[in-house]
C-alpha positions in Angstrom: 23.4 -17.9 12.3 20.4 -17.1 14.5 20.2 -13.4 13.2 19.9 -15.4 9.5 17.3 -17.6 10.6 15.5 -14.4 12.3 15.4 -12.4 9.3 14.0 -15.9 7.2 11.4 -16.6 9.4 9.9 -12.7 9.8 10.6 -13.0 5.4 8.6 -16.1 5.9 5.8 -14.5 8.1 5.3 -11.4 5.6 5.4 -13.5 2.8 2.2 -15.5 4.3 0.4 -12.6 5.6 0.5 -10.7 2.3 -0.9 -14.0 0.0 -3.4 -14.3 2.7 -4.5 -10.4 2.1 -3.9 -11.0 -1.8 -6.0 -14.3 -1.8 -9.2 -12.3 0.7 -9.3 -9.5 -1.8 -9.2 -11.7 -4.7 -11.8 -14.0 -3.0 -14.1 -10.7 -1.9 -13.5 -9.3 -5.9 -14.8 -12.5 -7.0 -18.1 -12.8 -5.1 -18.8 -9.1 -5.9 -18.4 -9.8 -9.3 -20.4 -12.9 -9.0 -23.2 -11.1 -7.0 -23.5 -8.0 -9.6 -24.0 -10.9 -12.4 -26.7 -12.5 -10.8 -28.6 -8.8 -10.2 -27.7 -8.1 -14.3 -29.4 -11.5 -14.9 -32.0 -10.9 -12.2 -32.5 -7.6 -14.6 -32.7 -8.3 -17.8 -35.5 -11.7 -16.7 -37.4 -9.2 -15.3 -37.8 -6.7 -18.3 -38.6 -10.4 -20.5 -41.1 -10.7 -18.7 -42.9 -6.9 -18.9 -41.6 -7.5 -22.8 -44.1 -10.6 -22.9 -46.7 -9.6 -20.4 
């Protein structure tokens, strides 16, 4: 019974730790992504504004 609840509980641990890796990477992915947009936007104002000067 004890081995069970051993086995369940390091299941348990690995099963937390690894969502917790997924969700950083995911979170990290995102902002990158979110950081490249704003320099493409950043970009493409800044050529508008050599188009109109």
């Amino acid at each position: 019974m004890f081995s069970l609840s051993l086995i369940s509980w390091t299941e348990f641990l690995c099963t937390i730790t690894i969502l917790g890796v997924l969700y950083n990477l995911f979170v990290y992915l995102y902002f990158k992504y979110l950081s490249k947009q704003k320099q493409v936007n950043l970009e493409i104002k800044r050529e508008n504004k050599f188009k109109s000067a």
